[in-house]
C-alpha positions in Angstrom: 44.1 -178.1 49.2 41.3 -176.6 46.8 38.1 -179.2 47.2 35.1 -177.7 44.6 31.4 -178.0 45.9 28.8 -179.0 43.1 25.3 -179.2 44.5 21.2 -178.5 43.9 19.8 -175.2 45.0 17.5 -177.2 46.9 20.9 -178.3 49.2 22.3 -175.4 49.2 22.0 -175.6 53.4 23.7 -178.6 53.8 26.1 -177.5 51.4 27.1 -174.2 53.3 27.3 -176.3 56.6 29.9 -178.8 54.4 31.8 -176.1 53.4 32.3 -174.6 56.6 33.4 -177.8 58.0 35.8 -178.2 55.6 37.4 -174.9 56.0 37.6 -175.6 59.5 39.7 -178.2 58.8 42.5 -175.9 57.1 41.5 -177.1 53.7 40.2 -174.4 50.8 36.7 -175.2 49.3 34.9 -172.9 46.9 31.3 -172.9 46.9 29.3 -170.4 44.7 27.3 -168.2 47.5 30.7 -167.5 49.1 33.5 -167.5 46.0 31.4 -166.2 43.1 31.6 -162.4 43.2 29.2 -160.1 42.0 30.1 -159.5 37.7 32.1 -162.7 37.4 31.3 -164.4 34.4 30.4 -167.6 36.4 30.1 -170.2 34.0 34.2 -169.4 33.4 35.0 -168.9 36.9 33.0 -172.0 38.1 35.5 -174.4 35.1 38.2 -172.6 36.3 37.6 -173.6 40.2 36.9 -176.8 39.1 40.5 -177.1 37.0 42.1 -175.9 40.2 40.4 -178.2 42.4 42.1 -180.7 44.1 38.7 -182.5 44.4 35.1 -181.8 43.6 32.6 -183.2 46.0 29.3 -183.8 43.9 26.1 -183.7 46.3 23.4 -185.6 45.3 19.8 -186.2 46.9 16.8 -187.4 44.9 16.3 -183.8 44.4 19.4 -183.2 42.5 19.9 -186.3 40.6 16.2 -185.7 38.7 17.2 -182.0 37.9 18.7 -180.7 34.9 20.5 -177.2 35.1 23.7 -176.2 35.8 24.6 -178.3 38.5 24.7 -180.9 35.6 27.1 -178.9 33.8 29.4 -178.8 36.9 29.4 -182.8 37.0 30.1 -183.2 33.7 32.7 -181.2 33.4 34.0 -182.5 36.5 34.2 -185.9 34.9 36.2 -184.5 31.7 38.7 -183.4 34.4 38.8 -186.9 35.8 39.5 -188.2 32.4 42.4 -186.3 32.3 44.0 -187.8 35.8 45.8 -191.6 36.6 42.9 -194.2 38.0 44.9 -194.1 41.0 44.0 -190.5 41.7 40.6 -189.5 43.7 39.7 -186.7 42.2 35.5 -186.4 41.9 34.1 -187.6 45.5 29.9 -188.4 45.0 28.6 -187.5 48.1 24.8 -188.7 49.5 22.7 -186.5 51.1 20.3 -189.2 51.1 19.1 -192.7 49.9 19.2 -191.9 46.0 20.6 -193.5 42.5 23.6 -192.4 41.9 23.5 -191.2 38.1 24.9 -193.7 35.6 27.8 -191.7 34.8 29.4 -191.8 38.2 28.1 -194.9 39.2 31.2 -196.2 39.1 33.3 -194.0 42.3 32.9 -195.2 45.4 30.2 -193.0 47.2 30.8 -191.2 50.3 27.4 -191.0 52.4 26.7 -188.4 55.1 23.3 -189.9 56.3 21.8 -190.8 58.3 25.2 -190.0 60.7 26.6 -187.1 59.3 29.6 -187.0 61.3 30.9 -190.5 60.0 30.1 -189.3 56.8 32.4 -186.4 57.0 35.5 -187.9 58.4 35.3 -190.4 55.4 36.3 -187.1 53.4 38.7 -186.0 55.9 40.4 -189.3 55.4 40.8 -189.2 51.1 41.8 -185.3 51.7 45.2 -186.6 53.9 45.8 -189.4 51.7 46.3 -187.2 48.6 48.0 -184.5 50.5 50.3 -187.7 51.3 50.5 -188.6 47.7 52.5 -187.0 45.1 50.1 -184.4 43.9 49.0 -184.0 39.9 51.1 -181.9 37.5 47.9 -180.5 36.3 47.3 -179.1 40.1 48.8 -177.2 42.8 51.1 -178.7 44.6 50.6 -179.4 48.3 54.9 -179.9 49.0 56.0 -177.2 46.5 54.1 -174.4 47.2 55.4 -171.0 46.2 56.9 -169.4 49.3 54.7 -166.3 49.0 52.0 -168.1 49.4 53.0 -169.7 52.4 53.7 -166.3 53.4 50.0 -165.2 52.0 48.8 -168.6 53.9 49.9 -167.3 57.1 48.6 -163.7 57.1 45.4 -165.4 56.8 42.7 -163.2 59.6 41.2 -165.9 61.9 37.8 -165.2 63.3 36.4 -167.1 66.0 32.6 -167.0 66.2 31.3 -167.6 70.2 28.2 -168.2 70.9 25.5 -170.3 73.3 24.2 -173.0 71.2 20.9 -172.5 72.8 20.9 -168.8 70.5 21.4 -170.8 67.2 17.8 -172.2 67.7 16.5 -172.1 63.8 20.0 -171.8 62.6 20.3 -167.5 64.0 24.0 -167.9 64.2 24.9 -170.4 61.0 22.9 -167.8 59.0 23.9 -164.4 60.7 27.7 -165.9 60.1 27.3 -166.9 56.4 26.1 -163.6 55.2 28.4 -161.5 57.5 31.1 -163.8 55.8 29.4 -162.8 52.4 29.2 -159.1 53.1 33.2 -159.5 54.4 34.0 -160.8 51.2 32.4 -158.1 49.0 33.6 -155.4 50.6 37.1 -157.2 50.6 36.7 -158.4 46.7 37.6 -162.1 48.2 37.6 -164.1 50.9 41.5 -165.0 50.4 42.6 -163.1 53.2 40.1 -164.4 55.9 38.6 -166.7 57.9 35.6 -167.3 60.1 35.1 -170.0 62.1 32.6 -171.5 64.6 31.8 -175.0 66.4 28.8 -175.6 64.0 28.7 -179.1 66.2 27.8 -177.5 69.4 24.7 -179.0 70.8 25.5 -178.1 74.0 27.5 -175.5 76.6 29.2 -178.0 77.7 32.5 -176.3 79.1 34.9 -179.1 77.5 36.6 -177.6 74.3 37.9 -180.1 72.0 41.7 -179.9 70.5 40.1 -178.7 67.2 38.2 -175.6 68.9 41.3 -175.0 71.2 43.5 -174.5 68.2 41.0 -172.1 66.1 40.7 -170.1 69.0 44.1 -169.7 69.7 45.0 -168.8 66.0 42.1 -166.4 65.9 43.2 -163.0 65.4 39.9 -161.4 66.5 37.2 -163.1 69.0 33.3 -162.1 68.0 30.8 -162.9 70.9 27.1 -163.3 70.5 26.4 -161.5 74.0 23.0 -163.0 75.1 21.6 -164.4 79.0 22.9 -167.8 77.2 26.6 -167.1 76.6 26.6 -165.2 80.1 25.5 -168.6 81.9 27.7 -170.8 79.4 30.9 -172.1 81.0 32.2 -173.4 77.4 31.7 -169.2 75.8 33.6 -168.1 79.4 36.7 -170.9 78.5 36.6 -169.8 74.7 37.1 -166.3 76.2 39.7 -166.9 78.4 41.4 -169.6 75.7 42.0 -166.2 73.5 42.7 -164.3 76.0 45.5 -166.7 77.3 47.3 -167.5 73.3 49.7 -165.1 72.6 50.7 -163.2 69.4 53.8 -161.5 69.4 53.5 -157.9 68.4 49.9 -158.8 67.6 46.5 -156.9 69.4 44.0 -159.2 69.3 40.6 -157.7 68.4 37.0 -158.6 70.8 34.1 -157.5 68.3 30.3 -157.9 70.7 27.4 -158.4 69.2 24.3 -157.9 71.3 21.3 -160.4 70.5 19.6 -159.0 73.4 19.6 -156.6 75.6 22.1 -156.8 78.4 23.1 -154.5 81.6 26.7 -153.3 81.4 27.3 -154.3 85.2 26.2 -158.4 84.2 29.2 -158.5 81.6 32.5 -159.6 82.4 35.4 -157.3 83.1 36.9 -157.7 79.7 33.4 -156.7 77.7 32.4 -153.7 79.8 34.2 -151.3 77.6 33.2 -152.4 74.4 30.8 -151.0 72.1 28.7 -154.0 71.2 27.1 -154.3 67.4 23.1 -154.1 68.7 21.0 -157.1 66.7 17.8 -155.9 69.0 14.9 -153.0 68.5 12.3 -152.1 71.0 8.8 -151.1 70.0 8.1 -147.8 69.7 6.6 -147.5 73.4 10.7 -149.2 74.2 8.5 -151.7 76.0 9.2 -155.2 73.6 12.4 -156.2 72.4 12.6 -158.1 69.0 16.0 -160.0 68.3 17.1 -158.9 64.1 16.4 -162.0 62.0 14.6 -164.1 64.3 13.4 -166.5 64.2 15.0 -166.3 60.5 16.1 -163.5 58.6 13.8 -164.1 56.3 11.3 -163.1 58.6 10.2 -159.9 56.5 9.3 -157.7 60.0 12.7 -156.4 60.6 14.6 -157.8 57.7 15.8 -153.5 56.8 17.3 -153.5 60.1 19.0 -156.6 60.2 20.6 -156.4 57.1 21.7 -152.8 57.8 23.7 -153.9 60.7 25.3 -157.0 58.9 26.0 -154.2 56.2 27.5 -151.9 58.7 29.3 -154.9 60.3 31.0 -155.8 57.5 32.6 -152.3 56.9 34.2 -152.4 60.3 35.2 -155.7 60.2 37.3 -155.1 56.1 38.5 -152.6 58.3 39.7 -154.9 61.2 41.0 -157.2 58.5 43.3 -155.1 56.6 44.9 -153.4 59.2 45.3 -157.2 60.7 46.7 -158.1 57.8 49.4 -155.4 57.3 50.6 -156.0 60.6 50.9 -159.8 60.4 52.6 -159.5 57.0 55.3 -156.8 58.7 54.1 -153.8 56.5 54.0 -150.7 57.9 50.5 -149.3 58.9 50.3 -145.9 58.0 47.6 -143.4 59.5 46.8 -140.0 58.1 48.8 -136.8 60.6 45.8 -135.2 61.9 48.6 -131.8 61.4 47.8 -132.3 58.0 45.7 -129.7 55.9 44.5 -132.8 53.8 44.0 -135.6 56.4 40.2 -136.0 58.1 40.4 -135.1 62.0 38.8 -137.8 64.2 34.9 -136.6 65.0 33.7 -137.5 68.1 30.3 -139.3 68.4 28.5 -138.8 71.6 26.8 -141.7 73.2 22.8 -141.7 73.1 20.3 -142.6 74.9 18.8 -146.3 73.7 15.8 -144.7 71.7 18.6 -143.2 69.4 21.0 -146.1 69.3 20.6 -147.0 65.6 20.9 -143.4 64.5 23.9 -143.6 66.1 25.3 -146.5 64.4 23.6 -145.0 61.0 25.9 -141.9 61.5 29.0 -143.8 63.0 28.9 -146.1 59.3 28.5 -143.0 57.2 31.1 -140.9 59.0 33.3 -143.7 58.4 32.6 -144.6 54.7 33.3 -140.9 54.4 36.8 -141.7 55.7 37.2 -140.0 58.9 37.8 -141.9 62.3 35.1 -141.8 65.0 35.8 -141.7 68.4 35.6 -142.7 71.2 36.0 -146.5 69.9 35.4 -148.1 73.5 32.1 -147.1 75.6 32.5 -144.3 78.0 31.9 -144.4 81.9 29.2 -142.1 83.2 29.5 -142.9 87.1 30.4 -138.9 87.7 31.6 -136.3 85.9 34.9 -137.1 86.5 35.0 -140.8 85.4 33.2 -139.3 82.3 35.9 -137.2 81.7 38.4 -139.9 82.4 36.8 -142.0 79.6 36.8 -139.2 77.3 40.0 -138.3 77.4 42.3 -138.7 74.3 39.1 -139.1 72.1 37.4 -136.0 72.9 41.1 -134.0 72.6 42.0 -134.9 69.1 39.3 -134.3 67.7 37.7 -131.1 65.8 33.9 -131.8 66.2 31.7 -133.3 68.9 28.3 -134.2 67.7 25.3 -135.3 69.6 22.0 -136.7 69.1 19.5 -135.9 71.0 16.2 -136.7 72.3 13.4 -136.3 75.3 15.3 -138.9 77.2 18.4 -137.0 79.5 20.2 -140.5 80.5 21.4 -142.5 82.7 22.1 -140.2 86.1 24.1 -140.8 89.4 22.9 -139.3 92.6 23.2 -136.1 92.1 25.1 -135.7 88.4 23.5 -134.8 85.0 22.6 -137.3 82.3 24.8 -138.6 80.4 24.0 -136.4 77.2 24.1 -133.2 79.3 27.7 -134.7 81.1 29.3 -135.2 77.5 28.2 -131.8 76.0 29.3 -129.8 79.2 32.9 -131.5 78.8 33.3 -130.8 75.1 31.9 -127.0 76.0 34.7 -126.8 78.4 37.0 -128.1 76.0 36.3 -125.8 73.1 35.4 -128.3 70.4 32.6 -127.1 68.3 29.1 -129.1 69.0 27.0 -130.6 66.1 23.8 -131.6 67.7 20.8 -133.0 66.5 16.9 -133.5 67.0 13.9 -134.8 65.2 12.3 -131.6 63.7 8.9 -132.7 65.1 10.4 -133.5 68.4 8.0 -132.2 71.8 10.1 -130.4 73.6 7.8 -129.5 76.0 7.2 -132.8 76.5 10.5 -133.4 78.1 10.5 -133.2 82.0 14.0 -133.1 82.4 15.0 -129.2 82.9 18.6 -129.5 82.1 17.6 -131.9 79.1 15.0 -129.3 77.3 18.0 -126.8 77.7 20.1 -129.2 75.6 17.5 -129.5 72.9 16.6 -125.9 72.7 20.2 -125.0 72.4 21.9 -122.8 69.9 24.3 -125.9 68.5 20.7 -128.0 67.6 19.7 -128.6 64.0 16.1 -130.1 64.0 16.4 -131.2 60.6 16.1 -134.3 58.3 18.9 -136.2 59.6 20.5 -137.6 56.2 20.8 -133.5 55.9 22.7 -133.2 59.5 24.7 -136.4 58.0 25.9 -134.2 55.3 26.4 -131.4 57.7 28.7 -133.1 59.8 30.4 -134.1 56.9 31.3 -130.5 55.4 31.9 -128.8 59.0 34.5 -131.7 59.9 36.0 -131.2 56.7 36.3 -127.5 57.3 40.0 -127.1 58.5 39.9 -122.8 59.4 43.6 -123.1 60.4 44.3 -124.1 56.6 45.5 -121.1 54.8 43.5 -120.6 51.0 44.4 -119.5 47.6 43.3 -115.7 48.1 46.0 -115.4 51.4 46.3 -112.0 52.9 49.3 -111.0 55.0 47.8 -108.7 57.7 49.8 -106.7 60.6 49.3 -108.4 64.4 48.8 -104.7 65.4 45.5 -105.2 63.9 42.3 -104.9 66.7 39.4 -106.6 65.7 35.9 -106.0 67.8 33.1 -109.2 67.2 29.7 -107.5 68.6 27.6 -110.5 69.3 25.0 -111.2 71.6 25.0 -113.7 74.4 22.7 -115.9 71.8 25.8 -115.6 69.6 28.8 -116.6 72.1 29.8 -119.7 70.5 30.2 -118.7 67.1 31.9 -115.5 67.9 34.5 -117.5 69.7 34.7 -119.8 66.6 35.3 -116.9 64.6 38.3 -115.2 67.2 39.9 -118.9 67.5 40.4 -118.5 63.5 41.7 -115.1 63.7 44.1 -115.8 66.6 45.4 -118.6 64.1 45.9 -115.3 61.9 47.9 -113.5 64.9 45.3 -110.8 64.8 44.0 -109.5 68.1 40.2 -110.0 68.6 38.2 -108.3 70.9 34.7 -109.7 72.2 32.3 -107.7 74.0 31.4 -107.9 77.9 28.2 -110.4 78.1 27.0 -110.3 82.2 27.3 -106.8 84.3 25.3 -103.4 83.8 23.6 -102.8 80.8 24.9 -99.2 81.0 28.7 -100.5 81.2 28.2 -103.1 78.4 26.8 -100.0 76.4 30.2 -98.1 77.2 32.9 -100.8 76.2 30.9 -101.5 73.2 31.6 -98.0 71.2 34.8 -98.0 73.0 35.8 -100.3 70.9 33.3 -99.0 67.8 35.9 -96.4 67.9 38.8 -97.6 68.5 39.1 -100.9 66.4 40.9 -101.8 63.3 37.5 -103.7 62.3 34.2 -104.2 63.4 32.4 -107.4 62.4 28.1 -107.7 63.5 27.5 -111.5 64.3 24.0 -112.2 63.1 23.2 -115.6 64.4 20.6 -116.3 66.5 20.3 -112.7 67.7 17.0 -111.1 66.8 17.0 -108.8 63.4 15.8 -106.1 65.6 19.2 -106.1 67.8 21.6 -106.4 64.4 19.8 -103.4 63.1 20.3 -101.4 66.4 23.9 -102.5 66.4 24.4 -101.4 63.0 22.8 -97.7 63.5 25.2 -97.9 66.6 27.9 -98.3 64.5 26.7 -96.3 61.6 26.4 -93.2 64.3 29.9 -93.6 65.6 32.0 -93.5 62.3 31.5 -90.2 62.6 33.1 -89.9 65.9 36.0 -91.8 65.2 39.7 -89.8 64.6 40.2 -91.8 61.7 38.5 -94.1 59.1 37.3 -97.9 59.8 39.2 -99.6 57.6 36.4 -102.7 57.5 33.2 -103.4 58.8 31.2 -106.6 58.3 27.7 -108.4 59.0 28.7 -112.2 59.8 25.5 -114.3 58.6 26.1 -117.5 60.5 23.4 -120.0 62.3 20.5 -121.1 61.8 20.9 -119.8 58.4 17.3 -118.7 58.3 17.4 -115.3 59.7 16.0 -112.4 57.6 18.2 -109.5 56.0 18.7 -106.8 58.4 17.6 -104.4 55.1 20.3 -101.9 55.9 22.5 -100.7 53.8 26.1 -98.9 54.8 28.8 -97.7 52.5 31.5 -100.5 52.0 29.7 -103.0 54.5 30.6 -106.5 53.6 28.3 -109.4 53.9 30.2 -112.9 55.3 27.6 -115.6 54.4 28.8 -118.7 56.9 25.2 -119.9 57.5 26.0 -123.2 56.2 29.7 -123.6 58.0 32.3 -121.2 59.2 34.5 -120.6 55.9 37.5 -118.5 56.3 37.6 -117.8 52.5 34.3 -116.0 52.9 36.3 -113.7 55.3 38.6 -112.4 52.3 36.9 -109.3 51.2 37.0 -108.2 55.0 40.9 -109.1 55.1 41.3 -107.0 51.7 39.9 -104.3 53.7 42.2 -104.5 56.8 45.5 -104.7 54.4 44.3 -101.6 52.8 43.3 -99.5 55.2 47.0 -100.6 57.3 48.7 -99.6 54.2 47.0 -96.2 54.0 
């Protein structure tokens, strides 16, 4: 049943709190600030809601009856509507916020007050909804007992949300507010709000543990549970029995979904068993001295102090939860839910997003949103357990194995520790180190790293894999190395003999890249060679020309290695093509990171330059194949 909300600007709060208690009810209301989308003409939408409308409630206070505007336009057309139905239909419903004249025009209808007991008020509606539904509906409306069967189907497929909450954290209306404008955001990012619903016990004065039948039944239709985590709902024994009601109602074939959001600030070990492992949406900053916390949007959002960050989380909220929604949706309505094959050249691997310390928690979420508009999947989606290396690994798991890229943020702070372990931000990169993913890490550019008095933590930030950079540059970073794919063959292929020995001379500084650069050669079944890094300097000396001169190819990794050591290497090499029984078929300089290294300003017949200080790109590589295939073939 479609019920049409006319009302003053000036109501618009007791509007919103009407039509949420309507929709609680099962019934369909339209009210502008939820069900007039951005670029509708809304002058045609709002006659077209209204001739669809099974009734339209007209709220009037002595505000709104003594102001002209639109909401004058709504009545009147309203009333031509109500022309057009039998006198024994109840069509237009004027509803009293408070003691006024009703206008002369609708004097006439029996008025429906909701002062000063609101609650009396409102089951007055209830009561004219059911008798219509129990009457033979109007030709010129939809029909409540011949409904089309795809929209019983559409009905059903409906996403509930349940909203929990302590009703001491909706003090100033926190929750009504933060709910209305996630429900907003959800609805843009959807196009409509046809295909969900959000619901709370806007009544709740109390935590009083007894749920009425009304609250039972949303909760055990809800398809996803969002708690406001706060001391309040941890000591409420009603949020602990709307948990466990969800928990308890089962849907076949269905995974019900917890989302957390953290008002405040919460230790892991005071949540219940069934939030540990979820990573909560944080609605709280600390100062800059992480001394103060300030709860987003209180005591309103409109409080201008932290309004940026408030609004960034609803905004980032919403993503996840369209997200949520449609894959709900698809499963409820039977259709199949089809993910990209990470074995695919064109699909986005999974990139996986380190946890931080809590000075860089909103980066994190900043990146996690971006990464995820950018349409790849960041893992891990549930929080990771840092009692000991091996419960860290544990946690990892899956997450850290399917995907590509790990990428870390990083700051003076090492982490939580346990006895004798590392931080957490030294445990995570050790693990992905050992399980040859390439690192992405980050710092503030400006960062003191002297100022850090954690040893293994200034090692971290003083690594190679660190960018100091502006971070919406590292965003874009991430972006193009995930997107990199250097198993994927490219338009300039070259077919080259496994016989082939390739030496990569690179300097401790240079490990990592040089094993990036053999894992995409092995991909190529060419055999790579890397030199000895630990021993005497005298027998690292040795192996190196041995295989100067006996190699298929030589390629110079000039990374973070100082310009002084590429140019001795290169006179090395230079020196020894003399020596050698036949010809180097190829010989390279590989420019890689930081990408701010000088030219070496030496020059050598037929030495090619592969420019990979932005990302490792195996088309760069070409010119250096081209030289492989013909030297094999002479």
């Amino acid at each position: 049943m479609n019920i049409f909300i006319s009302y003053a600007r000036e109501d618009q709060q007791i509007a919103e709190k009407l039509y949420h208690d309507i929709k609680n009810q099962g019934y369909h209301p339209w009210l502008d600030t939820y069900d007039l989308l951005a670029g509708q003409k809304w002058e045609l939408e709002i006659k077209k809601a209204l001739k669809e409308s099974h009734f339209c409630l007209v709220l009037l206070s002595k505000t709104s009856t003594s102001k002209r505007g639109y909401v004058q336009k709504e009545k009147n057309i309203a009333l031509e509507e109500l022309e057009q139905f039998p006198e024994s239909d109840i069509y237009l419903i004027p509803v009293r916020l408070d003691n006024c004249e009703l206008p002369m025009r609708l004097n006439h209808l029996n008025a429906v007050d909701i002062f000063p007991h609101y609650e009396d008020g409102l089951n007055r509606l209830f009561k004219a909804f059911k008798q219509k539904q129990k009457s033979s509906p109007n030709q010129n409306h939809y029909s409540e007992t011949s409904v089309d069967p795809q929209m019983d189907q559409n009905t059903s497929n409906i996403v509930n949300i349940y909203i929990s909450y302590s009703h001491i954290d909706n003090d100033n209306q926190w929750v009504d507010t933060f709910a209305n404008h996630l429900q907003n955001q959800i609805t843009k990012r959807l196009g409509g709000s046809d295909t969900f619903s959000i619901n709370w016990d806007q009544g709740a004065d109390s935590d009083r543990p007894e749920l009425n039948e009304n609250i039972i039944k949303q909760i055990e239709n809800a398809d996803m549970l969002m708690i406001i985590l706060s001391p309040g709902y941890l000591n409420s024994k009603k949020c602990a029995r709307e948990r466990n009601t969800f928990y308890r109602a089962q849907h076949a074939g269905l995974d019900k979904k917890l989302i957390v959001i953290e008002r405040e600030q919460i230790e892991s070990h005071m949540l219940p068993k069934e939030i540990q492992n979820e990573r909560p949406h944080r609605f709280w900053i600390k100062d800059q001295n992480q001394r103060f916390l300030k709860i987003l949007g209180e005591p309103k959002p409109e409080d201008t102090t932290h309004v940026p960050n408030y609004f960034s989380q609803i905004m980032n909220l919403s993503f996840e939860m369209k997200h949520n929604i449609t894959e709900i949706a698809k499963r409820k309505s039977n259709l199949p839910i089809t993910e990209p094959s990470h074995e695919s050249t064109n699909a986005l691997p999974p990139i996986f997003l380190a946890e931080v310390t809590d000075d860089l928690f909103d980066r994190r979420d900043e990146l996690e949103q971006y990464l995820k508009q950018q349409g790849f999947k960041v893992v891990p989606q549930n929080n990771l357990v840092f009692t000991d290396a091996a419960s860290c690994k544990t946690s990892m798991g899956d997450a850290l194995e399917q995907s590509r890229v790990f990428v870390q943020l990083l700051g003076n702070l090492p982490g939580k520790r346990y006895q004798n372990q590392p931080g957490i931000c030294r445990m995570q990169y050790d693990l992905a180190r050992q399980a040859n993913k390439q690192i992405l890490s980050w710092r503030k550019p400006n960062l003191e790293i002297n100022a850090c008095e954690d040893i293994s933590q200034k090692e971290l930030l003083s690594g190679e894999n660190v960018m100091a950079v502006d971070f919406e540059e590292f965003k874009a970073h991430v972006v193009k190395r995930a997107k990199f794919n250097p198993s994927a063959r490219t338009h300039s292929e070259v077919d080259l003999s496994p016989d082939l020995w390739i030496f990569l001379n690179a300097d401790p500084v240079d490990e990592n890249q040089a094993k990036d650069i053999a894992t995409l050669f092995k991909k190529r079944n060419l055999s790579v060679a890397l030199p000895i890094w630990e021993g005497e300097e005298s027998d690292i000396i040795e192996d190196m020309e041995s295989w100067m001169l006996d190699s298929d190819g030589v390629i110079i990794v000039y990374g973070y290695v100082k310009t002084t050591k590429v140019r001795k290497q290169l006179r090395m090499c230079r020196n020894l093509l003399f020596r050698r029984e036949k010809k180097m078929p190829a010989l390279a300089i590989y420019e890689g990171k930081p990408g701010t290294q000088p030219p070496p300003n030496i020059e050598i017949p037929n030495l090619k330059v592969i420019n990979c200080r932005d990302c490792l790109d195996e088309s760069k590589f070409m010119p250096f194949f081209n030289d492989l295939k013909q030297g094999e073939i002479s």
